[in-house]
C-alpha positions as CSV (number, residue, x, y, z in Angstrom):
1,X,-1.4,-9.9,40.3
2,X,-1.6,-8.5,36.7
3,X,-4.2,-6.3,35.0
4,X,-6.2,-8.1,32.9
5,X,-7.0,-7.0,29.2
6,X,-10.7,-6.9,27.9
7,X,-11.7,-7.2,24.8
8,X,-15.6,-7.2,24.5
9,X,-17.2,-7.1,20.6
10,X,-20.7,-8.4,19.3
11,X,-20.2,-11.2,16.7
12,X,-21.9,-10.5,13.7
13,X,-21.7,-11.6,10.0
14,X,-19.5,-8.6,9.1
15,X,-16.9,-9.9,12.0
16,X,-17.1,-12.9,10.3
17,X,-16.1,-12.2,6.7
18,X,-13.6,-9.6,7.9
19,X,-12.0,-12.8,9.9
20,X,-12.3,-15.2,7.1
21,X,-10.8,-12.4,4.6
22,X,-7.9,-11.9,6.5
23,X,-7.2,-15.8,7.7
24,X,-7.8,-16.9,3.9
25,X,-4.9,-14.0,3.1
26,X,-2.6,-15.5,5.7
27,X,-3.2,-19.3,4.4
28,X,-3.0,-18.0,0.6
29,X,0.2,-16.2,0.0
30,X,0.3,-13.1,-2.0
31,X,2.4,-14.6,-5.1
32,X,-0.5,-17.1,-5.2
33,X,-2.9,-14.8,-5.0
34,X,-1.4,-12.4,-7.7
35,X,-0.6,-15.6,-9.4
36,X,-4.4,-17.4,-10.0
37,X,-6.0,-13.3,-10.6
38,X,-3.2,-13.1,-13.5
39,X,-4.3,-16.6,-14.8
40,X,-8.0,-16.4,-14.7
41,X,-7.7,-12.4,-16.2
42,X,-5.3,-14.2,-18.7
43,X,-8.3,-16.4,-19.6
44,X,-10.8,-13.8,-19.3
45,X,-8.7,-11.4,-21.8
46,X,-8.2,-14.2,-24.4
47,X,-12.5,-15.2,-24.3
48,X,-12.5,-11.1,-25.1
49,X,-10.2,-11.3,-27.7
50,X,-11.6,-14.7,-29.7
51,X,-14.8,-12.8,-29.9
52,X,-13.6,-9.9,-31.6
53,X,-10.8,-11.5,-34.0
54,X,-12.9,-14.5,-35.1
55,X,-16.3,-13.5,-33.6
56,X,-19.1,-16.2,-32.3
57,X,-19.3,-17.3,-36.4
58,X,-15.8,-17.6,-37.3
59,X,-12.6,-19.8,-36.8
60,X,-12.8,-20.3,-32.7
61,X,-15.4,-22.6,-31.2
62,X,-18.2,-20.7,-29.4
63,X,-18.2,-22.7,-26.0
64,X,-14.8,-22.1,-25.6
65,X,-15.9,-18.3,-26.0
66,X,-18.7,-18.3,-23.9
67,X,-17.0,-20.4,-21.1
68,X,-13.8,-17.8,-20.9
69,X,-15.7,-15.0,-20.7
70,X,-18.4,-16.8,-18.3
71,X,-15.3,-17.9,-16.0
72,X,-13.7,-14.6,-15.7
73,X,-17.1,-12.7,-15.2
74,X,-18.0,-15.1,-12.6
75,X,-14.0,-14.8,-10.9
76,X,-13.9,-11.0,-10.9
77,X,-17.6,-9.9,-10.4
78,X,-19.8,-12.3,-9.0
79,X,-17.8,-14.4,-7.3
80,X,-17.2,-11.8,-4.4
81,X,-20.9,-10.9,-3.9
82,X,-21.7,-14.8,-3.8
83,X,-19.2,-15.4,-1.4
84,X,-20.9,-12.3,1.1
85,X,-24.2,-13.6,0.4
86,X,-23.6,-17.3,1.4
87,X,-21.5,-16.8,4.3
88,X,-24.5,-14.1,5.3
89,X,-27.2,-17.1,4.4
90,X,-24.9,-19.6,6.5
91,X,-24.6,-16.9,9.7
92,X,-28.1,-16.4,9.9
93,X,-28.7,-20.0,11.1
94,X,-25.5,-20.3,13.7
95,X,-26.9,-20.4,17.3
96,X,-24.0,-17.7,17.9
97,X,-25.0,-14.9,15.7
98,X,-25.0,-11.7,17.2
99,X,-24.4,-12.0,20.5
100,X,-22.1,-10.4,23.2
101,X,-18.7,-12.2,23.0
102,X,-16.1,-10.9,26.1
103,X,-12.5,-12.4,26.3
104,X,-10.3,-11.8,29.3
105,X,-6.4,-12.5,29.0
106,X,-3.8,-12.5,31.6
107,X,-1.1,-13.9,32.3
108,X,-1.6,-16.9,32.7
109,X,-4.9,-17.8,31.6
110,X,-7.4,-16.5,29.1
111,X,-11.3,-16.4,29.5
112,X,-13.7,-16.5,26.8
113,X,-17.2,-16.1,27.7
114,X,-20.9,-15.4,26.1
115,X,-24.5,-16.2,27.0
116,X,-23.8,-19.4,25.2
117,X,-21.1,-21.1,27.8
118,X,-17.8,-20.0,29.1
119,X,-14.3,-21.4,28.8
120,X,-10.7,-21.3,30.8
121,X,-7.5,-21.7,28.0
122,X,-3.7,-21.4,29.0
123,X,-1.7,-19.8,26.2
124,X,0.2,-23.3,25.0
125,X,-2.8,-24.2,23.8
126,X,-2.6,-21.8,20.8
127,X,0.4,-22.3,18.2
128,X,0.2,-19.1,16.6
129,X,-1.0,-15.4,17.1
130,X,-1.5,-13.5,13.5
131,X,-2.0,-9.6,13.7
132,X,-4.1,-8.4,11.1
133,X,-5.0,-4.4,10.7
134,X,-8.1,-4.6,12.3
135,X,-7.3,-7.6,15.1
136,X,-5.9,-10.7,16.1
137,X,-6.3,-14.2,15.3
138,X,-5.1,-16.5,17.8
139,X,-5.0,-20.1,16.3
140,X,-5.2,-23.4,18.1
141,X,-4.4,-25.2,15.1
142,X,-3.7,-24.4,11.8
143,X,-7.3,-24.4,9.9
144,X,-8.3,-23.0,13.0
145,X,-8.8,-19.7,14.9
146,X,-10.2,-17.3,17.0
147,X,-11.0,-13.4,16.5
148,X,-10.4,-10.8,18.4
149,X,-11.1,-7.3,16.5
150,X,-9.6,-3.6,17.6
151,X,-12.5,-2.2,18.2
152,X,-13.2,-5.0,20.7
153,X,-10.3,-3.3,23.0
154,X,-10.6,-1.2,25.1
155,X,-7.5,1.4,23.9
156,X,-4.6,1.2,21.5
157,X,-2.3,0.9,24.9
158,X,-4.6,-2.4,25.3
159,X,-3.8,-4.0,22.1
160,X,-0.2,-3.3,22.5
161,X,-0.1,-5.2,25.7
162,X,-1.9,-7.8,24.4
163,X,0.3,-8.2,21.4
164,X,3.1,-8.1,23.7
165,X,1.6,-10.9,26.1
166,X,0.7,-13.0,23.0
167,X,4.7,-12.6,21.5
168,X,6.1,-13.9,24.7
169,X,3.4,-16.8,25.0
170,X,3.5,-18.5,21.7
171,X,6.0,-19.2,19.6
172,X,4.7,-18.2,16.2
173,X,3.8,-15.0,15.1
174,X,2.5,-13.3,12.0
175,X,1.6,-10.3,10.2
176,X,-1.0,-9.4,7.4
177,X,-1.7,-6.3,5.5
């Protein structure tokens, strides 16, 4: 019988935007990325410039002023800080927060268990692994996934077996920077 691999990891709100971040990075392609930041700075620069060349009294229409430079502002600087706070404000009512999450893969067969219930998967349920920096994401479906952080392992040996196991077991695999 094979050695099973641990991975053991509280869930908390910072597990959970570091999961989102890196899912959202593997659904959005870079070029897209670069892409919409180029377009909305492209707006943002152009609100800048109206304001100095014509200025609020002169030849270009104030709202289209205030809504560049409101749009950009609201893409490059708030926008991150709203998106922390609200997935924060949304964890804080989940019946899951914070608690003791333990998954153990063989095999076979994978456990997942907390206080909350436990669960028995076989690896064709998942139909793609994604390997992130900081952990895994194992994905039933496509808008769907599970994480499994590094620091959840119990060695660096541990999460090279597991990436190992998880090439041979499904068919799709992925990397994000």
């Amino acid at each position: 019988m094979d050695q099973t691999i641990t991975i053991r990891f509280r869930w908390t709100a910072d597990e959970l935007l570091q999961a989102h971040r890196y899912h959202f990075r593997h659904i959005c392609r870079p070029i897209l990325r670069l892409g919409l930041n180029f377009i909305i700075g492209f707006i943002l620069f152009g609100g800048v410039l109206m304001l100095f060349t014509a200025g609020p009294s002169g030849k270009a229409p104030l709202p289209v002023i205030i809504g560049c430079l409101v749009l950009g502002s609201y893409w490059f600087v708030v926008r991150p800080f709203e998106r922390r706070w609200w997935t924060r404000r949304q964890f804080s009512k989940r019946p899951d927060r914070d608690i003791e999450i333990e998954w153990q893969v063989g095999s076979e067969k994978i456990f997942a268990g907390s206080v909350l219930g436990q669960t028995e998967i076989t690896w064709q349920a998942f139909a793609k692994v994604v390997c992130t920096p900081n952990g895994m994401m194992l994905y039933p479906i496509d808008q769907m996934y599970h994480w499994l952080p590094h620091h959840g392992f119990a060695s660096d040996a541990e999460i090279e077996r597991f990436v190992e196991l998880a090439k041979t077991k499904i068919e799709r695999h992925c990397y994000v920077d």
